[in-house]
C-alpha positions as CSV (number, residue, x, y, z in Angstrom):
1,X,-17.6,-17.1,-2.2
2,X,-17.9,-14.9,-5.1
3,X,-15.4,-12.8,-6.8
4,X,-17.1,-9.9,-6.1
5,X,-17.3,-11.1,-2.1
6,X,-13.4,-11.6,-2.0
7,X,-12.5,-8.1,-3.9
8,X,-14.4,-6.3,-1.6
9,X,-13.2,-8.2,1.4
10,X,-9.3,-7.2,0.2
11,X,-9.9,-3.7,-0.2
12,X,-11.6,-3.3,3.4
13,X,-8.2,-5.5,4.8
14,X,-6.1,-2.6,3.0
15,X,-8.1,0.0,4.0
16,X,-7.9,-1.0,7.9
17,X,-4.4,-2.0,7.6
18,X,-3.5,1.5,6.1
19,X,-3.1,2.5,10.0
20,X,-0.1,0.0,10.5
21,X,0.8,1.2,7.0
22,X,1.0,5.1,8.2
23,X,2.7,3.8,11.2
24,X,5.7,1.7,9.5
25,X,6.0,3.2,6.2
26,X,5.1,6.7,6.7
27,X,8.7,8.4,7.2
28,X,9.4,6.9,4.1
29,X,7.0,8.1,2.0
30,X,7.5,11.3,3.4
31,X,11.2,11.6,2.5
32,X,10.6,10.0,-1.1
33,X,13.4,11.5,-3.3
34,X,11.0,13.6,-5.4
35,X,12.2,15.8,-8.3
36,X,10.0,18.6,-6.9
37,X,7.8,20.0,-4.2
38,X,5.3,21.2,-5.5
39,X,1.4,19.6,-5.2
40,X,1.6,18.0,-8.5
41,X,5.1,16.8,-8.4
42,X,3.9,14.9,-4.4
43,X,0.7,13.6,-6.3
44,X,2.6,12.0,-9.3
45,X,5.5,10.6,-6.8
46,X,2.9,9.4,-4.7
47,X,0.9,7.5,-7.2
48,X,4.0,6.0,-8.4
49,X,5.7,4.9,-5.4
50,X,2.1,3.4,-4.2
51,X,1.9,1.8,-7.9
52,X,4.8,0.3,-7.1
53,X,3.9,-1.7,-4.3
54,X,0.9,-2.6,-5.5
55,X,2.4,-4.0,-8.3
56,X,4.7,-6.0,-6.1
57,X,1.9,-6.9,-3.7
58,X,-0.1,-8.4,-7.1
59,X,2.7,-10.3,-8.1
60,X,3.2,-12.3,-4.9
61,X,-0.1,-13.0,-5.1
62,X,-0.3,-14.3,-8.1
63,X,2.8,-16.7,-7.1
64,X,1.0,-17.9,-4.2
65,X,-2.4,-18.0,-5.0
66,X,-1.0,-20.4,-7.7
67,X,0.9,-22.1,-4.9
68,X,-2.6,-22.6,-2.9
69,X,-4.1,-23.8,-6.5
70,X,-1.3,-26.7,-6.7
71,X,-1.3,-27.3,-2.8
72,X,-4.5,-26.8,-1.4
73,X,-7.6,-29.5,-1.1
74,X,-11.2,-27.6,-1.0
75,X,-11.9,-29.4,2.5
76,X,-8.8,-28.0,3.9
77,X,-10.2,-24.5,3.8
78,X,-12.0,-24.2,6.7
79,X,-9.3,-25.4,8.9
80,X,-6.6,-23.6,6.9
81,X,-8.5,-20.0,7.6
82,X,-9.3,-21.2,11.5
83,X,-5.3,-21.5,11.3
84,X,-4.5,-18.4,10.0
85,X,-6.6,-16.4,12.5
86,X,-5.2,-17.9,15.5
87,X,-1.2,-17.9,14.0
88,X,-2.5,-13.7,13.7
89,X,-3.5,-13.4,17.1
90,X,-0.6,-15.2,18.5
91,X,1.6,-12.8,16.4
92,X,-0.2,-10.0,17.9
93,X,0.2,-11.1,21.6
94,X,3.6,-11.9,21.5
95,X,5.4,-12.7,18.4
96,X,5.1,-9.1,16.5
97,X,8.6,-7.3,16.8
98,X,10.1,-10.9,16.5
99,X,9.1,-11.9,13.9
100,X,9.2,-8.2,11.7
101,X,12.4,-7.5,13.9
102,X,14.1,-10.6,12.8
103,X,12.7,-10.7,9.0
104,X,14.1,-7.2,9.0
105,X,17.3,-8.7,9.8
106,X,17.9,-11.5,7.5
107,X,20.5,-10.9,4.6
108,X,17.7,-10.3,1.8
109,X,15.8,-7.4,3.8
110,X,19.7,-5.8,4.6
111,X,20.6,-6.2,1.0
112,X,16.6,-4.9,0.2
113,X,18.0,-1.5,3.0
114,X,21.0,-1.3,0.8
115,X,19.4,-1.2,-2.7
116,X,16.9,1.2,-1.4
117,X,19.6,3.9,0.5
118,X,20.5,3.7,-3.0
119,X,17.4,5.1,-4.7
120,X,17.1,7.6,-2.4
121,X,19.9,9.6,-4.0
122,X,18.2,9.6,-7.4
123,X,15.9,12.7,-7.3
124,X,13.2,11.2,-10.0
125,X,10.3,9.2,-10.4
126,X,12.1,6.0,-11.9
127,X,13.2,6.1,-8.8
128,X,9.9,6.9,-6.5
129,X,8.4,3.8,-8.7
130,X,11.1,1.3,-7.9
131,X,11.3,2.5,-4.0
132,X,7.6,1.6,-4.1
133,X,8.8,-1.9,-6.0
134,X,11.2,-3.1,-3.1
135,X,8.9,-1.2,-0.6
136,X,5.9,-4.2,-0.9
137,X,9.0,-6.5,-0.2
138,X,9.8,-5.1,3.4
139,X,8.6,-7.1,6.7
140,X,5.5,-6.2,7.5
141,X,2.3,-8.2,9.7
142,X,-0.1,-6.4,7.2
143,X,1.1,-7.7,4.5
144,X,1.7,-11.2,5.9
145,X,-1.8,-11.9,6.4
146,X,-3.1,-10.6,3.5
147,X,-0.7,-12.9,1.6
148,X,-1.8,-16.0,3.9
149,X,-5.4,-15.0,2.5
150,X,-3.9,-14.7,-1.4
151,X,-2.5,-18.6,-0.7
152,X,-5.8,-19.6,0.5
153,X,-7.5,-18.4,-2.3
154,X,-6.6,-21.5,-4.3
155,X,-5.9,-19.7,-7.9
156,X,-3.5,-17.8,-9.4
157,X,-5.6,-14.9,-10.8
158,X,-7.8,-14.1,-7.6
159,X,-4.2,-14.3,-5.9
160,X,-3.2,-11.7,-7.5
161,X,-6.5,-9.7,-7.8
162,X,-6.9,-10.0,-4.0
163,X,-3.5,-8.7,-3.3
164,X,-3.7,-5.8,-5.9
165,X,-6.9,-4.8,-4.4
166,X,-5.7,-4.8,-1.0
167,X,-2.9,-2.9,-2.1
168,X,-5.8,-0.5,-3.7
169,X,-7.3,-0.3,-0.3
170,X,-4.1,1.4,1.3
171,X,-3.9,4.4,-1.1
172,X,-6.0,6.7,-0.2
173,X,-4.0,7.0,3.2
174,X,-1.0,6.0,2.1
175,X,-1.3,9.0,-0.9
176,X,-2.5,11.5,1.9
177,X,0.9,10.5,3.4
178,X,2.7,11.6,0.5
179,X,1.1,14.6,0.0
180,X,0.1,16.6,3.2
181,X,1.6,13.7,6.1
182,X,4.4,16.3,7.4
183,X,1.2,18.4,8.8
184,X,0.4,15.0,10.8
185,X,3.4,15.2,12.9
186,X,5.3,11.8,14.4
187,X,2.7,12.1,17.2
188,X,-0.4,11.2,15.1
189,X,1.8,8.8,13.0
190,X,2.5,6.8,16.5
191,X,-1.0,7.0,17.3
192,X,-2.0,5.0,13.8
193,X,0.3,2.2,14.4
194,X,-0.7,2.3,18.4
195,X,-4.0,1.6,16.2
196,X,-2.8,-1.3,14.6
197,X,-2.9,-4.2,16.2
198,X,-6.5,-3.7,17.4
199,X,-7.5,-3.3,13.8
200,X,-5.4,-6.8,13.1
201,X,-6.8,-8.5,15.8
202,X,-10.3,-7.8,14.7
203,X,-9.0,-9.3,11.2
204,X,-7.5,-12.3,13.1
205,X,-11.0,-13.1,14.8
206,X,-12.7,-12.9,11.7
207,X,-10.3,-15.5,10.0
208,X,-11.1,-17.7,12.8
209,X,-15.2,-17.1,12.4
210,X,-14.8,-17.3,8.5
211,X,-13.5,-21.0,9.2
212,X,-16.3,-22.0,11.2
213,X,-18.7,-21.4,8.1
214,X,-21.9,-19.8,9.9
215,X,-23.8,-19.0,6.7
216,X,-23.1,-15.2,7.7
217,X,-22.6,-13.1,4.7
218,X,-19.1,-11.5,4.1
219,X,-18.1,-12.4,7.9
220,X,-18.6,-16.7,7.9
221,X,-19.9,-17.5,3.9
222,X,-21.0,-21.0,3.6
223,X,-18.1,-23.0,1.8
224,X,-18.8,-26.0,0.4
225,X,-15.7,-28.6,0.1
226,X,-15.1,-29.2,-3.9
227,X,-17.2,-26.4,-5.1
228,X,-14.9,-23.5,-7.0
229,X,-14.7,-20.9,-5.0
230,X,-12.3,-18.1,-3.2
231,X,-11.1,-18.2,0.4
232,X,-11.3,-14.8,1.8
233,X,-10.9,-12.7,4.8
234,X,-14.1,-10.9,5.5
């Protein structure tokens, strides 16, 4: 799969998962402790808390796509992404608040709550950048699976290009959050993460079809076992 296959395949996983992201992390982003109200402050705030988990979301793909690079075997990928898609489907039809609920309950994540309340009394954008730093660190299924997909990539640097894009595919909505989401109301927010899981489940099936290597473009690519090339969620 090409490089410019993969990229586009993370930005349409960020830009679908965007509803789960409205859903979980919108009250946050709308009570970012912004030096100001006015349109201009929101935008800068918003691009820098949203920088901010981008640049988290990069680096832990970078850590694991070299993890994949070290662990993975070319021949293991089909079975690997087959995996993946059914682990995200079981998630979806049963294992969701467990596992989120219990990841949000292990000591890091509580200490993560802490350090965050924290930032939340510093009115400026150091701190809007850093909430969005220990934001791309919270529990989320989103985020789980596109990290999955930044392991089975099998490099370091389309690791972390996969997960930064992705990250890129959330702003727009996430930004719009920032900036006019109080006109949304809780009842729309509720209705994008009702949203959700469909969306992920349509990801989850296409993990499983990308594994069965169909020859479709962008949904089941050809891979061929010891040729270069990126594993990707299409």
């Amino acid at each position: 799969m090409s490089l410019t296959e993969l990229l586009t395949s993370s930005f349409l996983i960020g830009a679908a998962g965007s509803l789960h992201c409205l859903g979980m992390c919108g009250p946050l982003a709308l009570s970012l402790p912004l030096p100001g109200r006015t349109m201009g402050a929101r935008l800068k705030g918003g691009l820098l808390y949203n920088g901010g988990r981008i640049t988290t979301y990069a680096l832990l793909g970078l850590v694991l796509g070299t993890v994949g690079e070290v662990l993975l075997r070319p021949e293991w990928q089909r079975g690997l992404s087959i995996s993946a898609g059914a682990l995200l489907l079981l998630y979806l039809f049963g294992g969701q608040k467990r596992l989120e609920g219990a990841g949000a309950q292990a000591k890091p994540f509580l200490r993560l709550r802490s350090l965050l309340s924290g930032l939340f009394q510093k009115h400026n954008y150091a701190s809007v950048y850093s909430i969005g730093l220990l934001n791309g660190l919270l529990p989320c299924g989103t985020v789980y699976l596109a990290l999955l997909t930044s392991f089975l990539t099998g490099g370091a640097l389309k690791g972390g290009l996969f997960m930064a894009v992705f990250g890129m595919g959330t702003l727009p909505a996430m930004l719009l959050m920032v900036l006019w989401g109080a006109a949304l109301g809780s009842s729309m927010r509720m209705r994008f993460r009702k949203a959700a899981p469909v969306v992920l489940g349509i990801m989850g099936v296409l993990l499983v079809l990308r594994g069965m290597n169909l020859g479709i473009p962008f949904v089941s690519p050809h891979m061929v076992a010891g040729v270069e090339g990126a594993v990707g969620c299409h």
